[in-house]
N, C-alpha and C positions, 0 to 999 in steps of 0.2 A: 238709566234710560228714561223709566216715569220721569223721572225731575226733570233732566234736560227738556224734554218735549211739553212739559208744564212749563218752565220756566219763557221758552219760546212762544207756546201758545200764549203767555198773557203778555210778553214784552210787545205782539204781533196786536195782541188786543187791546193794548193804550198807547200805543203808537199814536201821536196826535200830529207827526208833521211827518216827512220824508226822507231827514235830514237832518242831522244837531249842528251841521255847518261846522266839523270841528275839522281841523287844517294838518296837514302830516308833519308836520313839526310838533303839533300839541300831544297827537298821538302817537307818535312814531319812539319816544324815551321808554312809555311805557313796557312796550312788546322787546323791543333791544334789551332792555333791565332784566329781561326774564331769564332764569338760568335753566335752559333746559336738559343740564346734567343732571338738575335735585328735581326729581317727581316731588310735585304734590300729592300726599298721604290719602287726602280726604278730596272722593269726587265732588264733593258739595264746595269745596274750595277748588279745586281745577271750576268748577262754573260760574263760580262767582268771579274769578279771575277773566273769566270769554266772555260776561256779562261788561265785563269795567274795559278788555280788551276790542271788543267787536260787537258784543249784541246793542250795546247801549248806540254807538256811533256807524251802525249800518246803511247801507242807506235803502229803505223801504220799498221797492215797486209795488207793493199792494196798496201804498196810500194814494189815493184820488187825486194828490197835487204832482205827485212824482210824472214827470210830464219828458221826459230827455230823452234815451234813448231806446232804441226797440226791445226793452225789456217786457217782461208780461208780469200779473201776480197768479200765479197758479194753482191749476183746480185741484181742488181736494183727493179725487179719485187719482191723478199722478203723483200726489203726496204718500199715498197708498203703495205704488207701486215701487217708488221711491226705496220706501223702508223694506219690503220684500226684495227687491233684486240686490239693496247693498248686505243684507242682511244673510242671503242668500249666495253671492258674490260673485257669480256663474261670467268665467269669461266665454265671448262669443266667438273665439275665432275658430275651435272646433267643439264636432259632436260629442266628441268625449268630455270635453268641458262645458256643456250647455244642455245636452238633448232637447226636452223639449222647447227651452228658452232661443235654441234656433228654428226653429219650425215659425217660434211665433215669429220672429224677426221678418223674415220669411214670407208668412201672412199680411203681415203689414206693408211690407215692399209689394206684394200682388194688389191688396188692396190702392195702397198709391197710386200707383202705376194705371190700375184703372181709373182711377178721379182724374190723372191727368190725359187719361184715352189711349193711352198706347196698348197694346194689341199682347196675345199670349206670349209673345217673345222678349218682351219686358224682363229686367229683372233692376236687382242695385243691391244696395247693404248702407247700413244705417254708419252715421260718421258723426263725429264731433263739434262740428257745426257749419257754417255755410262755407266759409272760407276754405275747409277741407274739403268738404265735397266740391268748390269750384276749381280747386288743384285737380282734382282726380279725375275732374270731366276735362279738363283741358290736357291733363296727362294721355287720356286716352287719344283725346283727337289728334295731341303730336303722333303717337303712335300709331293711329290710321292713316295719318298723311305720309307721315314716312314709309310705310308698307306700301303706298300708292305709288309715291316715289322712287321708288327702289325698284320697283317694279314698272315702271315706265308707263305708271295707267292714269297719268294726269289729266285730268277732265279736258279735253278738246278745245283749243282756243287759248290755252295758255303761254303766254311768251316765255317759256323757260329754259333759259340757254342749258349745257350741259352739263352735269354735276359729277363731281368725282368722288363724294364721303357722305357720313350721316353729317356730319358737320358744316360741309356745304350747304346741304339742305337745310339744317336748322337756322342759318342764318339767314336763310329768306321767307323762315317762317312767318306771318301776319296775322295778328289774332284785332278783330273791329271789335269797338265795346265804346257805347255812349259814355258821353263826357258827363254824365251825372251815372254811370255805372259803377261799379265797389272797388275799392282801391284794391281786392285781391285776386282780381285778373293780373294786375299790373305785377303784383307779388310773386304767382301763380307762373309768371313768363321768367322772371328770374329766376323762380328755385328749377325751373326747367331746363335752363343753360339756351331761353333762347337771347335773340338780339336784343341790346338796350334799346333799340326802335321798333322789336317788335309788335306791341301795340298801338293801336291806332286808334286816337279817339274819335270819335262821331259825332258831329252838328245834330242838336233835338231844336225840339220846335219849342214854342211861347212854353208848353207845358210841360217841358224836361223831358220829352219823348222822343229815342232814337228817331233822324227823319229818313225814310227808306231812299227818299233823290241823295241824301246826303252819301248813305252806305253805298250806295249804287256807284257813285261817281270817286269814291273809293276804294272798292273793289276792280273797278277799271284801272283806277291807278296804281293799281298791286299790280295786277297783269301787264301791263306798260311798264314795269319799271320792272320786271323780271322777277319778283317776289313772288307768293306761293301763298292764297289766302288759308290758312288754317283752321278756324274757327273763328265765329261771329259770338258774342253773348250777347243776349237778350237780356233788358230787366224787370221784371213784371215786378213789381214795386221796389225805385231805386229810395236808397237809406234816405238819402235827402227832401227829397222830395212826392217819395208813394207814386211817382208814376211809372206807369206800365207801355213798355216799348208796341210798337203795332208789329205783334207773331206772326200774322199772314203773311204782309209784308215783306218780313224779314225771312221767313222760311221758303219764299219763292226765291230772293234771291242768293240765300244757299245752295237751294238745288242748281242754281245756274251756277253758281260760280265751286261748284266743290265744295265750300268749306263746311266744316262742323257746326249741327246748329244746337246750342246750350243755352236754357233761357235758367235765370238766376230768379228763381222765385221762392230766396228764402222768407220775402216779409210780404209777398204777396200768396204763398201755396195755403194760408187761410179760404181765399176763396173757393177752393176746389170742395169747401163743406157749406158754402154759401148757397144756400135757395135763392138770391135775389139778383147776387151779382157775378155768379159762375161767368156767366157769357165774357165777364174782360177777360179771361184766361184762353180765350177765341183762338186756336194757333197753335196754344202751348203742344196739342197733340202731334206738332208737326216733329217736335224739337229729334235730336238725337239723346239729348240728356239734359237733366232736369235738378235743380238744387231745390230741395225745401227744408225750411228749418221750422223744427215743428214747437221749438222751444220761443216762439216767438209769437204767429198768428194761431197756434194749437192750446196753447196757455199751459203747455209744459215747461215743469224743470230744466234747465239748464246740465247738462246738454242732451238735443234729442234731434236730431236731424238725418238728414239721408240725401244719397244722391241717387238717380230711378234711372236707365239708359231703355231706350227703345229695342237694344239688339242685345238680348244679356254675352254674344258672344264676343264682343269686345272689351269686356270685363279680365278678359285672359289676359291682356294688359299688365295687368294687375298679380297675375299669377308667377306663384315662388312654389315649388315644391322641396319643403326640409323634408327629410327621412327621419326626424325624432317629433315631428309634429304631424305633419299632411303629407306623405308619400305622395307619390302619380297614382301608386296602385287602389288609392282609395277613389277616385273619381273611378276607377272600372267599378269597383264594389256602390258608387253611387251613394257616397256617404256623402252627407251635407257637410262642408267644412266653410263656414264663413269667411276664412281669412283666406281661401282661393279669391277671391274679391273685392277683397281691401286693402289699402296702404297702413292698416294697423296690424297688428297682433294684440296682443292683451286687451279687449275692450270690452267695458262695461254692456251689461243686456239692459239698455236705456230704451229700447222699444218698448218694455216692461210698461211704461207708464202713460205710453201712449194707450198700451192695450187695452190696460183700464179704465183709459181715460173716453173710448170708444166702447166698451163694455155697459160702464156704470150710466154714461152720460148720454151717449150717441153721437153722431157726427151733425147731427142738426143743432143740436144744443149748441155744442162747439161752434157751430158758422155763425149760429144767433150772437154769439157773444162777439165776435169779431165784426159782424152787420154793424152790432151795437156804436162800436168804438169809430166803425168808418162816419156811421150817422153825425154823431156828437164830432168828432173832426169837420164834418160840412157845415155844420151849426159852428162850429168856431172860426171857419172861414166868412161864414155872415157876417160874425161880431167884427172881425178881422177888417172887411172893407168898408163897412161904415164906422169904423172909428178914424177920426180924421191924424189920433195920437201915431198910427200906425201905417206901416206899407206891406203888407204880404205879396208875397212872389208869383205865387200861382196858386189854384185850384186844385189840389189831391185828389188821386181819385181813390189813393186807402187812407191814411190816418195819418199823416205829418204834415204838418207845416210849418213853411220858412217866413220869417216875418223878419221886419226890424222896427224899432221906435224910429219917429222921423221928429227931432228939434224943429219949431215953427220956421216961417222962410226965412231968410235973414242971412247972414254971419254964423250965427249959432246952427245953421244948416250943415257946417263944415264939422261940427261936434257928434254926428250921428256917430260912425266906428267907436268914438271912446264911450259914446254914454251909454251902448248897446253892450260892449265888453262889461265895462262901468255895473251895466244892471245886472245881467246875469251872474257876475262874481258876489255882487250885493245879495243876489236872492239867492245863493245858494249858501251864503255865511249865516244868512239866516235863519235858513233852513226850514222857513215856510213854503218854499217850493223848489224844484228842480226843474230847468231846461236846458235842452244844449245848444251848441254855437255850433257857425258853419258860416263859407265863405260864398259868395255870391257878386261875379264881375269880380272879385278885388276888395268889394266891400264886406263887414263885419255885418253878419245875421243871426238872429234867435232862430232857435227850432224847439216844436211843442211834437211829441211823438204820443198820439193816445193807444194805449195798449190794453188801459181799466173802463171796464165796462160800468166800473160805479162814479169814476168822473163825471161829473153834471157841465152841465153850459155854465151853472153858478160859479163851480171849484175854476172854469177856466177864464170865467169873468176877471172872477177877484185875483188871480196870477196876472190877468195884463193890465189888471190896475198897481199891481206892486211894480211890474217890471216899468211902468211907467212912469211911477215914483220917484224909483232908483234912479231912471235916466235923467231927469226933468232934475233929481238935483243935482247928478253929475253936471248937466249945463250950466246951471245955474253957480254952481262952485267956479268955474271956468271961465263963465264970462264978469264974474267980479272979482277972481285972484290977479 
């Protein structure tokens, strides 16, 4: 164990790029050639083998260039908790297997729940990461809509002819989610059994933000066409882009129209420990249920998330009662059982390292750091529109940005998609920096995601001079081949 975590501490401590840019063809003979019938004798040879197999060619989120996607490098005190809970190995789903490792859980949903303002009837349970919890919150909302339904207690004003099954009804389910919203709504409606047209995507404005005339005039069209609006998500900072949908807005016309209001703030629930920039989160208190993923704006381990409901009794949702696990009879005795609440059994006590990470640090410390990375993202939007090499999309209002290299005007204008592909596969062979790609209209864009608080304007200087390197010779290859 000493070795290992030596060995790690110093590979983490001369780490001098991101990235050894090496390709899964180069590595991939390796790890297959391994016979794992014949143990290795000596652990000093089992690590030396995970040094040649995976330490040496990882790819680093702690380093300052690593720039792609909403990864974090992680504080010290979750590294702590890390090695106690696996060490420890306490599953959460009941009190017989956790005691007080559910209490904490526990604590930290109450705490949540308050930073996002919901009231004593709050409750949630920690999950695996955002894409479960926005299964879970839209699970619940089929389930309240059909209890609505079934029940004949349809918000007033609805055009909905008459239904004969659950199945009826699920097929006029409608769930609205902006068009720069997380592709696991969309996922979230198939593992549901709703319609392939269930979701509905929504017009945002210049700055990739749901527009409420847009929702509004969609909502009406659900009612008009005899469909049943289900649930709205919100995204308070979309993966693309870091913007944050208008909660006010959107949570009045929930109330009007019925549906469930879920705002998705796995990469924006950072700001809930933010001194400066709480206020974007203006709304969030209205939601019904809430995603944050704390492995992302928290600067925890992988995985550390939750989903937080305003009425913890629709959480029964969710509820199974086995007799070799969580009886009925233990909710009379008032035993905490986690897995009354979640779509898991077996699950890691991953609040663990939040706890400590609130414990040792504080929750201001934590927002500073995240303040940090929003700050240095606006400073890189600066660089971004006064360089003439480049075009950026919009203005962030947490940490991502969509850019592309733009070829001078011309002929070679027609070249921007490949040189833009072209660069980013360059800079990552090389492994002086990482970013990721995304589509925009149709067209091929860069995205720079800051997560490290030790990145400088310098570290993101010298990235869009490489990425413009790459491009500029991709052109230039092109228009003399």
């Amino acid at each position: 164990m000493a070795e290992g975590v030596d060995r790690v501490a110093d590979r983490i401590a001369r780490t001098d790029r991101p990235f050894t840019g090496v390709s899964p063809g180069d590595l991939a003979p390796g790890v297959s050639g391994v016979d794992l019938d014949r143990p290795l004798a000596d652990p000093s040879a089992a690590l030396d083998e995970l040094e040649e197999l995976y330490l040496r060619d990882a790819v680093y989120f702690h380093h300052p260039r690593y720039l792609a996607h909403l990864n974090c490098p992680v504080v010290i005190p979750a590294l702590l908790g890390e090695a106690v809970l696996t060490a420890v190995n306490s599953s959460l789903d009941t009190w017989d297997q956790s005691a007080g490792g559910t209490l904490i859980e526990r604590r930290l949903i109450d705490w949540t729940a308050g930073r996002i303002g919901f009231g004593p009837a709050a409750d949630g349970v920690f999950t695996s990461g955002g894409s479960q919890s926005n299964f879970q919150a839209l699970l619940l909302a089929r389930e309240e809509i059909l209890a609505k339904a079934t029940a004949a207690v349809l918000a007033p004003g609805h055009l909905v002819a008459p239904f004969d099954s659950r199945r009826d009804v699920m097929d006029r389910l409608r769930i609205f989610v902006s068009e720069a919203g997380h592709f696991s709504v969309r996922k979230s409606a198939k593992m549901l059994g709703l319609s392939p047209d269930a979701v509905v995507s929504v017009e945002t404005d210049a700055r990739k933000r749901m527009r409420p005339q847009a929702l509004e005039w969609e909502l009406e069209q659900c009612r008009w066409a005899g469909f049943i609006p289900m649930a709205v998500v919100a995204t308070a900072g979309t993966t693309d882009f870091g913007s944050i949908d208008p909660l006010h807005a959107i949570a009045n016309l929930c109330a009007e129209s019925g549906a469930w209001f879920h705002v998705d703030a796995a990469y924006g629930c950072g700001l809930l420990v933010s001194r400066s920039r709480r206020g974007l989160l203006g709304g969030i208190e209205r939601a019904d249920s809430v995603t944050v993923d704390f492995h992302k704006s928290f600067f925890q381990p992988v995985s550390s998330s939750a989903l937080v409901v305003r009425d913890r009794a629709v959480l029964a949702h969710a509820t199974y009662h086995a007799d070799y696990l969580n009886p009925a009879r233990m909710v009379e005795q008032r035993i905490p059982n986690q897995v009354d609440k979640s779509i898991q059994t077996t699950r890691r006590f991953d609040a663990l390292k939040l706890w400590m990470t609130l414990r040792i640090m504080g929750p201001d410390a934590v927002g500073a750091l995240f303040d940090e990375v929003v700050d240095r993202a606006a400073q890189a939007w600066v660089l971004l529109t006064v360089d003439p090499r480049f075009e950026v999309v919009t203005r962030s209002q947490l940490s991502t940005l969509v850019f592309r290299y733009l070829p001078p005007e011309g002929p070679d204008r027609d070249l921007a998609d490949g040189a833009n592909l072209y660069a980013r596969e360059a800079l990552a062979a090389s492994g002086a920096a990482v970013v990721a790609g995304t589509k925009v209209g149709g067209r091929h864009y860069l995205k720079v995601t800051l997560l490290n608080p030790q990145t400088t304007v310098d570290d993101i200087a010298h990235v869009l001079d490489l990425i413009a390197d790459h491009a500029a010779e991709y052109v230039e290859r092109r228009r003399t081949s």
